[in-house]
LOLUM-159773 format. One line per 4 residues: their letters; for each residue x, z, y of C-alpha. Coordinates in nm, 4 decimals. Each point is the difference from the previous one (the first is absolute). Example, Ala and Ser with C-alpha at 12.3 -4.5 7.8 and 13.67 -1.06 7.14 Angstrom:
! LOLUM-159773
AS> 1.2300,0.7800,-0.4500  0.1370,-0.0660,0.3440
//
This chain:
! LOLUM-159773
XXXX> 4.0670,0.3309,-0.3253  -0.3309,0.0910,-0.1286  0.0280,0.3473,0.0724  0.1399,-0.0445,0.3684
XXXX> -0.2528,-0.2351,0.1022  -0.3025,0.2758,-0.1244  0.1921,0.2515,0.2440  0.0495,-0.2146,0.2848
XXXX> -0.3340,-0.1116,0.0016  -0.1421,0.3429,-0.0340  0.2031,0.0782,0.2882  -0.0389,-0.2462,0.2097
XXXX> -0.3891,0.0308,-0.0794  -0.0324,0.3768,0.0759  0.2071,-0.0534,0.3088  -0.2368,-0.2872,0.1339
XXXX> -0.3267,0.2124,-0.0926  0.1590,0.2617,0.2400  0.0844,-0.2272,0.2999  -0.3155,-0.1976,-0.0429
XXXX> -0.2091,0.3011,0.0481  0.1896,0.1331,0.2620  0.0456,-0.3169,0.2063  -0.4001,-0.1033,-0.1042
XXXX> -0.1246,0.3349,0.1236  0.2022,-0.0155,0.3204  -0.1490,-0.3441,0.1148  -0.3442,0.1247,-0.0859
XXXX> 0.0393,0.3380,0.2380  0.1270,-0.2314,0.3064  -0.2817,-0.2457,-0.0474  -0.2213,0.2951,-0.0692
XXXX> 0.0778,0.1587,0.3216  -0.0264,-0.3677,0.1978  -0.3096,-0.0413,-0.1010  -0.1895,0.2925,-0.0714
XXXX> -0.1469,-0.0023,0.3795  -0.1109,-0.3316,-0.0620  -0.2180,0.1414,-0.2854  -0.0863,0.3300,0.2148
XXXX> -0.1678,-0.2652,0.2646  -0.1662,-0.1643,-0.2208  -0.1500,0.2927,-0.1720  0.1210,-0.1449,-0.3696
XXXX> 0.1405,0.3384,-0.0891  -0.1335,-0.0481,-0.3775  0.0508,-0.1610,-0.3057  0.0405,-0.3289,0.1841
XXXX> 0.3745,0.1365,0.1610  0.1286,0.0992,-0.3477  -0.0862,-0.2939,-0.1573  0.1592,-0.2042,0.3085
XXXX> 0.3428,0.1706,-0.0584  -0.0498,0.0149,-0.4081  -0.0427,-0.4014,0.0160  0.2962,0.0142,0.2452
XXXX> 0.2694,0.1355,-0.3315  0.0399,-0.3083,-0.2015  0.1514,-0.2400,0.3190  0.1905,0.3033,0.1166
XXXX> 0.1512,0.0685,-0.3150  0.1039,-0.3504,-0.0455  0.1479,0.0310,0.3244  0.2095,0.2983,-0.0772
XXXX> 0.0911,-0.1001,-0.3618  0.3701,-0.1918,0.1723  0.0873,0.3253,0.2518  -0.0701,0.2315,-0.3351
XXXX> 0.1671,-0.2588,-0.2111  0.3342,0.0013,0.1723  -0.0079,0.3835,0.0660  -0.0537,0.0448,-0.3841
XXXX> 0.2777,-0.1970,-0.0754  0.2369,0.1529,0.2279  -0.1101,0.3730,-0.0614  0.0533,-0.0926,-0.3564
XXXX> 0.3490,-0.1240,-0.0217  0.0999,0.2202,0.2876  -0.0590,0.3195,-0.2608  0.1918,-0.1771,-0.2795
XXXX> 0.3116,-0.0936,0.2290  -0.0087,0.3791,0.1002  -0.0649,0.1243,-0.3677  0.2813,-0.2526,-0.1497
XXXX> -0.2491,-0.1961,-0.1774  0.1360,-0.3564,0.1094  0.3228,0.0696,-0.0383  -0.0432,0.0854,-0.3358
XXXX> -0.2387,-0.3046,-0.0638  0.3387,-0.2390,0.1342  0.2213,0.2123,-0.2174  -0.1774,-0.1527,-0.2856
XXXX> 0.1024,-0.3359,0.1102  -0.3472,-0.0604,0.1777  -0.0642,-0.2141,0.2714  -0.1844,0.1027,0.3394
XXXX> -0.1972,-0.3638,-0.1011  -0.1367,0.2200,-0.3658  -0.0050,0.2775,0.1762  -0.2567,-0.1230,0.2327
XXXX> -0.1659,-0.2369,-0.2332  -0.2768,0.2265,-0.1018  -0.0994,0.1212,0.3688  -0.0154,-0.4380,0.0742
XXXX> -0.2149,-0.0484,-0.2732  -0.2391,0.3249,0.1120  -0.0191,-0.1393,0.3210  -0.1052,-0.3738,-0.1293
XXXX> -0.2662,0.1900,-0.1663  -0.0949,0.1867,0.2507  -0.0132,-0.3228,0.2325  -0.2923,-0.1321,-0.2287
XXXX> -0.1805,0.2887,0.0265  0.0032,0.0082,0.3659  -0.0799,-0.3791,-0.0090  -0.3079,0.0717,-0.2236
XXXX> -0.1145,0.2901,0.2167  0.0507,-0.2279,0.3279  -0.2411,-0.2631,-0.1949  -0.2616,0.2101,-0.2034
XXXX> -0.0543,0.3258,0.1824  0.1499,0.0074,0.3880  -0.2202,-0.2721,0.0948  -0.3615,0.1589,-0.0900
XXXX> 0.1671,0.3431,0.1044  0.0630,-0.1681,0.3488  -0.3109,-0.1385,0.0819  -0.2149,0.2921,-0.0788
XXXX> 0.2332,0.2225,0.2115  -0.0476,-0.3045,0.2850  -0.3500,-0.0129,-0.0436  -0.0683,0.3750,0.0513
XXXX> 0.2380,0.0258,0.2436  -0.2169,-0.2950,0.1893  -0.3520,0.1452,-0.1044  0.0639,0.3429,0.0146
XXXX> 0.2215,0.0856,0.3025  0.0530,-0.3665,0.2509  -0.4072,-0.0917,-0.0717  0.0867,-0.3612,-0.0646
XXXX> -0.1352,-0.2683,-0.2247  -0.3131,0.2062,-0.0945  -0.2519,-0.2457,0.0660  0.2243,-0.3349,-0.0810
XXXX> 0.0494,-0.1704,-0.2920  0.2615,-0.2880,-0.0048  -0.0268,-0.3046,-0.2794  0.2253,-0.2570,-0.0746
XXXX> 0.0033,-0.1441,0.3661  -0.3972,0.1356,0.1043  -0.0681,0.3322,0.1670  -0.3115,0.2149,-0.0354
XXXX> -0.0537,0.2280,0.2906  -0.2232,0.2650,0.0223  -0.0980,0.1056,0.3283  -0.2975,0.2107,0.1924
XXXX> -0.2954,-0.1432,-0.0965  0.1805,-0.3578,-0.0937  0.1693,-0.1637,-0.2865  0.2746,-0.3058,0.1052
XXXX> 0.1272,-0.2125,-0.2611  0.2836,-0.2006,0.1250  0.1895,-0.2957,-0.2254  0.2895,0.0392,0.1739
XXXX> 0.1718,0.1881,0.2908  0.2791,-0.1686,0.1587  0.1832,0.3072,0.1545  0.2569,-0.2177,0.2311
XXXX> -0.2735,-0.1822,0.2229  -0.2476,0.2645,-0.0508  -0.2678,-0.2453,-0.1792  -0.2855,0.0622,-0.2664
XXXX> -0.0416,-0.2442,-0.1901  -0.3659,-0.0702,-0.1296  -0.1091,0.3073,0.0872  -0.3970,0.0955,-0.1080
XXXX> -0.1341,0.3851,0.1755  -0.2504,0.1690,-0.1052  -0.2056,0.2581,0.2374  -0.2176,0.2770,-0.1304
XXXX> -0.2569,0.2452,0.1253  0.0354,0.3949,-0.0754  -0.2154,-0.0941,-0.3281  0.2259,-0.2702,-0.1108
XXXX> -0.2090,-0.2377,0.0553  0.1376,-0.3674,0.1523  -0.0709,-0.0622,0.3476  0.2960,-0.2940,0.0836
XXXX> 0.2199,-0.1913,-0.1834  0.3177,-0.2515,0.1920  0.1495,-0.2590,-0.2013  0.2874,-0.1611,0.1720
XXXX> 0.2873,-0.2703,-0.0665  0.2271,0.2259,0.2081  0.0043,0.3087,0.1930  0.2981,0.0889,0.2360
XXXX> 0.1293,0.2860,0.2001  0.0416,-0.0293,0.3947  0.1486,0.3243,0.0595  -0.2984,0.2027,0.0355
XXXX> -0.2782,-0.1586,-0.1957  -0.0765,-0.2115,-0.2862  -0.1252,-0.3464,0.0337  -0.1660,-0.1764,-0.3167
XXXX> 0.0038,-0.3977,-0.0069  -0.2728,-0.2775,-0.1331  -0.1979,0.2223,-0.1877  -0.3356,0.0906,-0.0849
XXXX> -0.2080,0.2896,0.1151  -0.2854,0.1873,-0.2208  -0.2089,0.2338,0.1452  -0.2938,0.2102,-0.1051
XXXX> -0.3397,-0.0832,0.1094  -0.3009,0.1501,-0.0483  -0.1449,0.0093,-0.3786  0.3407,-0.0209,-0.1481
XXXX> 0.0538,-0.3548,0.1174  0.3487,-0.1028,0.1260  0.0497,-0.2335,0.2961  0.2646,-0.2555,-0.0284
XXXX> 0.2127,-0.0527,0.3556  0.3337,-0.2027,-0.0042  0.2518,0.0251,0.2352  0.3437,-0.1270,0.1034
XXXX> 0.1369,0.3399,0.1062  -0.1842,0.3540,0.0687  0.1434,0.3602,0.0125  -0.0417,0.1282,-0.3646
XXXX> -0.0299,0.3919,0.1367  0.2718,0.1124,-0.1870  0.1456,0.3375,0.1017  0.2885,-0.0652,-0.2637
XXXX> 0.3586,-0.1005,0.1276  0.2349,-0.2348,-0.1432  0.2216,0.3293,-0.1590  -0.2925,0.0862,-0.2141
XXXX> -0.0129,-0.3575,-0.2604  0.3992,0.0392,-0.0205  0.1344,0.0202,-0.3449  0.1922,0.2477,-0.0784
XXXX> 0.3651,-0.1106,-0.1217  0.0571,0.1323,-0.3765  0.2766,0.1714,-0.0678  0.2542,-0.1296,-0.2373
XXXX> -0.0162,0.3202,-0.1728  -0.3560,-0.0271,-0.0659  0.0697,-0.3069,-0.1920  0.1570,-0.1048,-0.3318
XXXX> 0.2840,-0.2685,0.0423  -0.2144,-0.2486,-0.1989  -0.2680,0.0925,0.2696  0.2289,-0.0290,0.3039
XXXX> 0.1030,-0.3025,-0.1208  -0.3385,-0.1631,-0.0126  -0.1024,0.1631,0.3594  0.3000,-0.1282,0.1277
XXXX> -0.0515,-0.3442,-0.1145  -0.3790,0.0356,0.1261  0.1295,0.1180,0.3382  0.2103,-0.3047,0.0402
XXXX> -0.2766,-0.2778,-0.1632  -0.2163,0.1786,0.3207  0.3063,-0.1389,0.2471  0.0905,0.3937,0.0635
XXXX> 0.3881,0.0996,0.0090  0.0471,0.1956,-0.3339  0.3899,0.0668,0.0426  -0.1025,0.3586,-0.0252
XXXX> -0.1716,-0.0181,-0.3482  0.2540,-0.1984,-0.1815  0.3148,0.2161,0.1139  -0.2165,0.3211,-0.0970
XXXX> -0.1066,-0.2228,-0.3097  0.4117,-0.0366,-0.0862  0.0501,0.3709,0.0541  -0.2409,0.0736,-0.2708
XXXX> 0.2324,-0.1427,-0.2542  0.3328,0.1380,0.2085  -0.1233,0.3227,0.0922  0.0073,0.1518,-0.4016
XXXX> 0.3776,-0.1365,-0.0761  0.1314,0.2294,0.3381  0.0220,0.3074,-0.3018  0.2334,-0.2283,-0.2130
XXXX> 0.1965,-0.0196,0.3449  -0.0696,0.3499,0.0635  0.2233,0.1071,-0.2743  0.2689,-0.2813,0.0171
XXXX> 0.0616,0.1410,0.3892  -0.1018,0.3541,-0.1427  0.3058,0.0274,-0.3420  0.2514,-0.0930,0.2765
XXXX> -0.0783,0.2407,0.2762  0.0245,0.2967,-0.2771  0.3020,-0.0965,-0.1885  0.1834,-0.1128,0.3667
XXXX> -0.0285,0.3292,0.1453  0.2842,0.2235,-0.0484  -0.0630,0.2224,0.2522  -0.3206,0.1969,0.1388
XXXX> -0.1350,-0.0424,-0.3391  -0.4189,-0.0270,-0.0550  -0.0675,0.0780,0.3662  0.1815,-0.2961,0.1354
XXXX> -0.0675,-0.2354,-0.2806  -0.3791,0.0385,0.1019  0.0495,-0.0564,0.3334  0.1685,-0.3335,-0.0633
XXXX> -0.2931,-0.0820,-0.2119  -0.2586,0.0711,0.2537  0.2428,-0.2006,0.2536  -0.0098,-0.2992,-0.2403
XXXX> -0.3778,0.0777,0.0002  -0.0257,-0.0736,0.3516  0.2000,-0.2793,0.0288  -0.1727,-0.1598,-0.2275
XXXX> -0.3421,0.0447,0.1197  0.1437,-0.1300,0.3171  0.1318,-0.3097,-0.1222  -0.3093,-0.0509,-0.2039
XXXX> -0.2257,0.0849,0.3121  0.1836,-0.2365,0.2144  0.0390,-0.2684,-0.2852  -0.3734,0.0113,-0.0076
XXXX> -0.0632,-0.0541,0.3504  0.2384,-0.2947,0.0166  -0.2865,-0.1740,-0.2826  -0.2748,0.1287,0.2184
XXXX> 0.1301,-0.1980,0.2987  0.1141,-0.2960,-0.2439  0.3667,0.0285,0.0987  0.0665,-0.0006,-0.3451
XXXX> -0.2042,-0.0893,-0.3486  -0.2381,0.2144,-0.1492  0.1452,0.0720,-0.3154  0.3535,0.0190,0.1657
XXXX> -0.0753,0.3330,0.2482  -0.1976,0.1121,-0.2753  0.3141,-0.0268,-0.3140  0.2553,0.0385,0.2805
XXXX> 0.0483,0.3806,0.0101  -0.0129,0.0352,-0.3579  0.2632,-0.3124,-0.0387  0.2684,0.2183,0.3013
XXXX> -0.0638,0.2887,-0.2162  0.0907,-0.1115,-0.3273  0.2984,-0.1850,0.1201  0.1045,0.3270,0.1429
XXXX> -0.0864,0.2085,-0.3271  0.2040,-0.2760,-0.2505  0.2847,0.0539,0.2614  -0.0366,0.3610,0.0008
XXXX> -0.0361,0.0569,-0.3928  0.2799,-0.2723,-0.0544  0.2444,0.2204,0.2802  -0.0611,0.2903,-0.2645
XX> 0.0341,-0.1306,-0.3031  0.4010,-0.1460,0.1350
//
């Protein structure tokens, strides 16, 4: 058994090398081409554009990991159906469950690896491809620099410092500006209980004005409400959303608990935050649906074996697509449309290797 397991796994290793460089290099030449104008505009032709799509391997080869998973598996067992292999392997009185035992236990392995990846590596690889994609080719965030719930904005000639921006009604919250001349030098400062967007203009609230006077005295003016003379609109102080891929599950799991102690819907966060534990177990289901498909096809041989694997593919990146938006709409439980294509596949893979084995 020793010996069979070394030579599946070597298999079923070189075969998944192949597919994931195949099906890795693919994605990277379509998002290549769909965004190298975007980098052309922006005149980021440079070190900055490789680095972007270098940053961009680690989440896409998680991604492909299941696809090249199932294709392995299927390739694999394909060529030893046509070369006689299995039927000598049940001559010898052994089951299709020890026959597959050694490509389950690969694939459990394999499912920690991607699970370590998805924690240690994909999230610092994601947010330094996000943040040159943002400084480098869209020109946002340059001159803003977000804190627990503050903001720090730099604008021309003027610093803001805002506690907190309540994107919904459009509202800073003790908000303090700062105005400069061309030799940095302070000529104005508004500090202000509120200030709040009418559509066109800001309008700061009970609040006191400092202004420059002559021999670097300030005058002190308060005021119920004045027009702060900010040329800044309400788009500029919003946060950006993370991406759950940018963040560890231990990290999602505290931003999404954050999110919600702020009184902000964080349905999104917690199903993504379930997926990071589901998402690595799809190759252990990968080759439960994948030993079936190969040994159940008696005619058409590899070609149509992999086509019934990319078919599963699809169906269940469908099911898992819609699952998920049923826990983004709260139709059903996070964790539920999260587990629940993994669960439907499963099922369907016992079934499948049980059908077989009778």
């Amino acid at each position: 058994m020793g010996i069979l397991a070394t030579y599946f796994c070597k298999e079923f290793t070189k075969l998944l090398i192949i597919c994931q460089t195949v099906f890795v290099s693919i994605y990277l030449t379509i998002d290549f081409l769909q965004k190298i104008d975007n980098f052309i505009e922006a005149d980021a032709l440079d070190g900055a554009m490789l680095t972007y799509f270098f940053c961009k391997i680690p989440y896409i080869f998680v991604q492909m990991v299941p696809v090249s998973t199932l294709i392995s598996v299927i390739i694999m067992l394909s060529l030893m159906v046509k070369n006689n292999e299995i039927t000598a392997l049940k001559s010898c009185g052994m089951s299709i469950f020890r026959i597959s035992l050694p490509l389950l236990i690969a694939s459990t392995f394999l499912a920690i690896v991607v699970f370590l990846l998805s924690e240690l590596v994909v999230p610092y690889a994601s947010t330094e491809s996000q943040h040159i994609w943002g400084k480098e080719v869209t020109k946002r965030g340059r001159d803003q620099v977000y804190g627990r719930n503050h903001i720090w904005y730099k604008g021309s000639n003027s610093i803001y410092w805002i506690r907190h921006f309540d994107s919904k009604r459009m509202v800073m919250v003790d908000p303090t500006f700062y105005f400069f001349d061309d030799s940095f030098q302070p000529i104005k400062t508004i500090q202000a209980r509120r200030a709040i967007w009418l559509g066109d203009r800001w309008k700061a609230l009970d609040g006191v004005l400092q202004v420059a006077g002559d021999g670097g005295r300030f005058e002190f003016l308060r005021f119920e409400e004045m027009d702060p003379g900010l040329h800044e609109k309400p788009e500029t102080f919003l946060r950006a959303p993370r991406r759950s891929e940018e963040m560890s599950y231990w990290q999602l799991k505290r931003f999404a608990e954050r999110i919600q102690i702020e009184g902000y819907d964080a349905k999104r966060y917690l199903v993504d935050m379930n997926l990071k534990l589901a998402f690595p177990l799809i190759n252990l289901i990968m080759v439960m649906l994948g030993i079936p498909i190969a040994l159940g096809v008696k005619r058409g041989g590899i070609p149509i074996a992999v086509s019934l694997g990319i078919g599963a593919c699809f169906i269940y990146l469908l099911i898992l697509g819609l699952a998920r938006s049923l826990g983004l709409s709260g139709i059903l439980p996070p964790c539920l449309s999260a587990w629940f294509a993994n669960v439907s596949f499963f099922l369907c893979g016992v079934y499948l290797m049980t059908h077989l084995e009778t």
